[in-house]
N, C-alpha and C positions, 0 to 999 in steps of 0.2 A: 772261129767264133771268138770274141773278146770280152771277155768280161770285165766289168767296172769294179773297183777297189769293195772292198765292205765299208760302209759308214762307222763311224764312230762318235762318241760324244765328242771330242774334241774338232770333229770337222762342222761343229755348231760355235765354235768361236767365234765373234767377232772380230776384224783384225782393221780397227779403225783407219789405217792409213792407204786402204782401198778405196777405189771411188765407189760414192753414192749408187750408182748405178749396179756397181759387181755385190755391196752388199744387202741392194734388194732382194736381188735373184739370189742371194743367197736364203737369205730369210724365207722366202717363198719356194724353195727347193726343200731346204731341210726342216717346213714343218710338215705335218708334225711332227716329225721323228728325225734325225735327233734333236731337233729345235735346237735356236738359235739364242748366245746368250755372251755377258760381256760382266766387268766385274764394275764395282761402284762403293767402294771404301769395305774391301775385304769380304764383300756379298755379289754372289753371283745375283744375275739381275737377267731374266729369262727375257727376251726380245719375241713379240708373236705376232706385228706388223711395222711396217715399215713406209715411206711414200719420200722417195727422192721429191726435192725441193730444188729451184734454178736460182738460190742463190750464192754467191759465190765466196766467199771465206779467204781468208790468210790465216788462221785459230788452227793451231793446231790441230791434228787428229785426234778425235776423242773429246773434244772441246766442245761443250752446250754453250753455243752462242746467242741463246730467249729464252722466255721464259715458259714457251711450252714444247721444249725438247727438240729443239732443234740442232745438231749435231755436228761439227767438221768433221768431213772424211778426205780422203786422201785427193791430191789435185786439185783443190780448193773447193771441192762439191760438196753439198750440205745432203744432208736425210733426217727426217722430220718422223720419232717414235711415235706412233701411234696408241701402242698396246706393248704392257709389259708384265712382269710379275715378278715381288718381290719374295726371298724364302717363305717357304709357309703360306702365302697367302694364293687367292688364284689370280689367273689373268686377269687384266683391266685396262682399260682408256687410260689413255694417259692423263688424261685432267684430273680424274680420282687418282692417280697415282699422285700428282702433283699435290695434292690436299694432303695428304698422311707422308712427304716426302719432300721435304726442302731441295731444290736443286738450283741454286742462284748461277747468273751467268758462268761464264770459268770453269765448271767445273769437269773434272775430267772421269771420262770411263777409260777400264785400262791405261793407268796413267806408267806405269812399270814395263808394260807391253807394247807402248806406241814411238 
C-alpha cells in the first residue's frame, strides 16, 4: 500500500513560475484545506479561485498584467484570480477586492520568491 505525504500549510503556496494550468489544480486540490495563498507587500493574501486564461505573456511570474487580476505564470501562461482574501477579512470576488485594494499593472505577488 502507499501512502501520500501529509499536507501542510506550506504545500498551499503559490509558486508563480509554474504554469497556469499546474496552479489551477493546485488551488482546486488544496481547498479547502490547506488552501492556497501567495504574499502581496508583506501580507499573505488567501487565493480561493482561480480560471486559467489563453493569453500569453513575456511579464514575469508573478506579474498582474490588467486590471482585474490577471497574472503571469510560468511559460508565458496567464491565470485570471477570481476570489481572494485579504488578512482579517473573508473571502471575495475579486472585483470587491479590487475596490478596497489598489493593484495597478506591474505589480508583483511573491516578488522575493519568483
Amino acid at each position: 500500500m502507499t501512502y501520500a505525504a501529509r499536507l501542510t500549510r506550506e504545500d498551499g503556496r503559490l509558486h508563480w513560475d509554474r504554469t497556469a494550468e499546474q496552479l489551477d489544480r493546485q488551488v482546486r486540490a488544496m481547498t479547502p484545506w490547506p488552501g492556497t495563498f501567495t504574499e502581496l507587500a508583506a501580507q499573505t493574501i488567501k487565493i480561493g479561485a482561480v480560471v486559467p486564461e489563453h493569453v500569453t505573456t513575456s511579464a514575469a511570474p508573478g506579474t498582474v498584467i490588467d486590471d482585474r487580476l490577471l497574472v503571469a505564470c510560468g511559460d508565458g501562461t496567464t491565470l485570471r484570480i477570481t476570489r481572494l482574501q485579504r488578512p482579517g477579512r473573508g473571502m471575495m470576488e475579486a472585483d470587491a477586492f479590487l475596490r478596497g485594494q489598489d493593484m495597478p499593472v506591474g505589480t508583483r505577488f511573491d516578488p522575493s520568491r519568483a
